[in-house]
C-alpha positions in Angstrom: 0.0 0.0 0.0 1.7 3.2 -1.2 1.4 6.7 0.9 2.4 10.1 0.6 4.9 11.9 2.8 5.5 15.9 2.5 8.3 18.0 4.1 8.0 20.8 5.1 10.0 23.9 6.3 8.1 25.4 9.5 8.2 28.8 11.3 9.6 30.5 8.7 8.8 32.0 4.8 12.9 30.9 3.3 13.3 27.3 2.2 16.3 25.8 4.6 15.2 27.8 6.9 13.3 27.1 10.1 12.4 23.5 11.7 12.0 20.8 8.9 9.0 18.0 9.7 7.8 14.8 7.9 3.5 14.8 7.4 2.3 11.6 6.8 -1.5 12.1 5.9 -3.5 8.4 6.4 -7.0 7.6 6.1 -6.6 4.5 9.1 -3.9 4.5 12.3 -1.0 2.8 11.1 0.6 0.1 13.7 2.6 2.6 16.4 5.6 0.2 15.5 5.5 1.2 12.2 5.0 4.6 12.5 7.8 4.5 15.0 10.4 2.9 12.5 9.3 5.2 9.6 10.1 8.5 12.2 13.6 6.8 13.1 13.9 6.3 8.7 12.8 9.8 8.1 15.4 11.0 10.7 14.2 14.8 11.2 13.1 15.7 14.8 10.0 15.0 14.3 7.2 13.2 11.8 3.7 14.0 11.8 0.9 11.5 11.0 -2.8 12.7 10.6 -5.4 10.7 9.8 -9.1 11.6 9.2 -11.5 11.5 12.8 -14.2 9.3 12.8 -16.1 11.5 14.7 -17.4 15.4 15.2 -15.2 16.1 18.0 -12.4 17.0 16.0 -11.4 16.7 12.1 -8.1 14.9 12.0 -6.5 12.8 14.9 -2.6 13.7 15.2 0.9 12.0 16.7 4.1 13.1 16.4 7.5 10.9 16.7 10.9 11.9 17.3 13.5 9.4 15.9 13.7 7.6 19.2 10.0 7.8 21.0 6.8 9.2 20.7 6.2 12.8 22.0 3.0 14.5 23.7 3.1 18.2 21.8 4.8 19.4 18.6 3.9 22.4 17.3 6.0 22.4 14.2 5.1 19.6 13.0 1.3 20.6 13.7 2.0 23.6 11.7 3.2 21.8 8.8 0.3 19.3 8.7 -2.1 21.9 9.1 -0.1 23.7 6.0 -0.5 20.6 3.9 -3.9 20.3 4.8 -4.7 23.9 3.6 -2.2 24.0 0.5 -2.3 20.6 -1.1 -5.2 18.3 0.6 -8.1 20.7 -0.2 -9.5 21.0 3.5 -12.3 23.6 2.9 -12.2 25.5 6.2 -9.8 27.8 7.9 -10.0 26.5 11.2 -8.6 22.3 11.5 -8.7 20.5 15.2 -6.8 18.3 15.5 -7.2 15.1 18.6 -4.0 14.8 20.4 -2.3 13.4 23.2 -2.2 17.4 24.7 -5.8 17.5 24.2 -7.6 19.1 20.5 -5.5 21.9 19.1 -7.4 24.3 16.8 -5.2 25.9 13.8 -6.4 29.0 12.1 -4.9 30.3 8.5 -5.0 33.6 7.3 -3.5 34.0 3.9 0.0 32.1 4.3 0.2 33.0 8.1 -1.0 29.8 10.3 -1.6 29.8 14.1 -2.3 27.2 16.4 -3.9 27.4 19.8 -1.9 25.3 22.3 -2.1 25.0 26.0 -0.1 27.2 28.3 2.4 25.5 30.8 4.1 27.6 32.6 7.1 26.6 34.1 7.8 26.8 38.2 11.1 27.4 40.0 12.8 24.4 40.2 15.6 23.1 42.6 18.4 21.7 40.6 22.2 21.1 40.8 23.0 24.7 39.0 26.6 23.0 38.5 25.6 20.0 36.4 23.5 22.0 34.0 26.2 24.5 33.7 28.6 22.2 32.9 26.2 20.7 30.3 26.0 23.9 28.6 29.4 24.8 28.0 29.8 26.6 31.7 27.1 28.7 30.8 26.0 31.5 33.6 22.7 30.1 34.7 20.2 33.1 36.2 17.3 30.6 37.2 15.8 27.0 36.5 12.2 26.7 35.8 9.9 23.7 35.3 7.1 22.1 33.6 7.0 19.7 30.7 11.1 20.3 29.8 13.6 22.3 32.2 13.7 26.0 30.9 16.9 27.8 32.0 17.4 31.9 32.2 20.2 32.8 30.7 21.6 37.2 31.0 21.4 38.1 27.3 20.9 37.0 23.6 24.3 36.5 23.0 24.7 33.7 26.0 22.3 31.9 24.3 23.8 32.1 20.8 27.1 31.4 21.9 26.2 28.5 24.1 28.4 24.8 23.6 26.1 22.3 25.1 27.6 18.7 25.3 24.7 16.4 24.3 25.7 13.4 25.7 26.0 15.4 29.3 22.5 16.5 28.8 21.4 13.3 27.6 22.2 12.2 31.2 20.4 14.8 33.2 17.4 13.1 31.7 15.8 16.7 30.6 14.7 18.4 27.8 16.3 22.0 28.0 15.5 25.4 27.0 17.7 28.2 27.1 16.3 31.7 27.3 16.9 35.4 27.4 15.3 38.5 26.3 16.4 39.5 23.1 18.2 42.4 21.0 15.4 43.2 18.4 12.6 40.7 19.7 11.0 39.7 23.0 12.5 36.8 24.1 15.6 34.0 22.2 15.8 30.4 23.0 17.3 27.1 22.6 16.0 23.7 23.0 18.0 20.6 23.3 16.3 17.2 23.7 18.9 14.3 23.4 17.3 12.4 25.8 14.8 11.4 23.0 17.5 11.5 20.2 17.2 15.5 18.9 20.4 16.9 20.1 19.0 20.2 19.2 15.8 21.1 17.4 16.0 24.2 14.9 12.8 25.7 16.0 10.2 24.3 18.9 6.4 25.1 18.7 5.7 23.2 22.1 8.3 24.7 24.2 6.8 28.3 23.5 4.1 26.6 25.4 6.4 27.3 28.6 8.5 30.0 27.3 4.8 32.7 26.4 3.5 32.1 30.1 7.0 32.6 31.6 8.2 36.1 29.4 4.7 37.1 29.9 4.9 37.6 33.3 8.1 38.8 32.7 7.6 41.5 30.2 4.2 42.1 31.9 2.8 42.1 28.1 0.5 38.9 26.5 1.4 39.7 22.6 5.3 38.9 22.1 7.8 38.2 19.2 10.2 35.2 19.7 13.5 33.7 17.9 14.8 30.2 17.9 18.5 30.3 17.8 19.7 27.4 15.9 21.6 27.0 13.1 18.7 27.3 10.4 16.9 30.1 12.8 12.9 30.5 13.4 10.3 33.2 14.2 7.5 32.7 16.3 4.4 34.8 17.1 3.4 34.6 20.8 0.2 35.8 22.7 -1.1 34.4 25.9 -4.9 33.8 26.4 -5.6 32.7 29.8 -4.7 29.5 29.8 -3.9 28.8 26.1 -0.9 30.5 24.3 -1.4 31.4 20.3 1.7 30.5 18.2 2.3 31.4 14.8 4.6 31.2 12.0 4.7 30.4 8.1 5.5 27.1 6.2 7.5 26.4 3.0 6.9 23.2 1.1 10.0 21.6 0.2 9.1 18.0 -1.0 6.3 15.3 -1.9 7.4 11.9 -2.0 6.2 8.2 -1.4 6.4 5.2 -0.1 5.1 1.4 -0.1 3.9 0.2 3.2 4.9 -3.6 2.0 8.5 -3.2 1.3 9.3 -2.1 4.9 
């Protein structure tokens, strides 16, 4: 049985640019085996399948996988399935929900911009061996640990977290996901995120930890509408508001491929 996989370019409008994900659109749930194997094959942080809902409480259902495991929230990779719905898969609306693991995530286009209603976790202080994560980070000047899904950590300025020289495999054995934060030079807020521990040694650009990094600069900045930048390698802009208990994150997509595959030679 042959299916259809797209790549896409998320949270950003250059192609190369941004977070790359896999969407693997299905009409039935695949074995989680397979899908599994087909996220380690594809080898980008993460692959998206969607499949069609049997039922009104939401149009498509939605997983994501990392090479390694399966993961609770992406937003990248929700942003690019939700761009492959609107752009190549005819869906007639401009609103999709999708059924997830993090609950149903509603995703709104307006022209080429998307945005995706997520929930909001904000992170707590957290007590942690300051030492250890410096070390992890290249001896990095930590200003505070925070806590909720993935360990966030306050960094002084932009350029810390730019210039930052994590060591993955030290990471990998503080058993977190980390973001690195700081306010920013000519937006909001910067950050990081480096998730070894389920085999991304650093993602270009991460939809889900904004769900932890717009509750914690919006108390912060005392403001609820914010501008964000990823600081990886390929480099990513976000759009940030806080509702209540729901954050707003936006960006744009650029298709890169379409390709295929047969389900019986694997």
């Amino acid at each position: 049985m042959k299916f259809t996989l797209y790549q896409i370019d998320a949270f950003t409008n250059k192609l190369f640019g941004g977070n790359p994900a896999a969407v693997v659109p299905l009409n039935e749930w695949m074995d989680e085996t397979l899908m599994q194997k087909l996220a380690f094959e594809n080898n980008l942080s993460e692959t998206a399948f969607v499949c069609a809902a049997k039922n009104a409480a939401y149009d498509f259902g939605i997983r994501w996988f990392t090479p390694q495991v399966e993961i609770n929230l992406c937003g990248h990779a929700t942003l690019a399935s939700a761009f492959v719905l609107f752009n190549y898969l005819n869906f007639p609306k401009n609103e999709i929900s999708f059924g997830s693991e993090s609950g149903i995530l509603k995703v709104k286009k307006n022209n080429s911009f998307i945005e995706m209603d997520f929930p909001s976790w904000k992170p707590e202080p957290f007590n942690e061996d300051t030492s250890a994560l410096s070390k992890a980070l290249g001896n990095a000047d930590i200003a505070g640990i925070y806590k909720n899904r993935d360990l966030l950590l306050l960094l002084k300025d932009e350029d810390d977290v730019q210039n930052c020289t994590p060591d993955f495999s030290l990471i990998k054995q503080t058993g977190y996901k980390i973001i690195i934060t700081a306010p920013g030079k000519n937006v909001d807020f910067v950050s990081r995120f480096f998730a070894p521990t389920v085999g991304v040694d650093e993602d270009p650009v991460t939809g889900s930890a904004h769900s932890q990094l717009i509750p914690f600069w919006s108390t912060k900045l005392n403001k609820t509408t914010m501008k964000a930048l990823q600081l990886s390698k390929r480099g990513g802009t976000i759009y940030c508001e806080l509702k209540g208990d729901r954050v707003m994150i936006g960006g744009d997509c650029v298709f890169y491929m379409k390709g295929e595959f047969d389900i019986q030679q694997l």
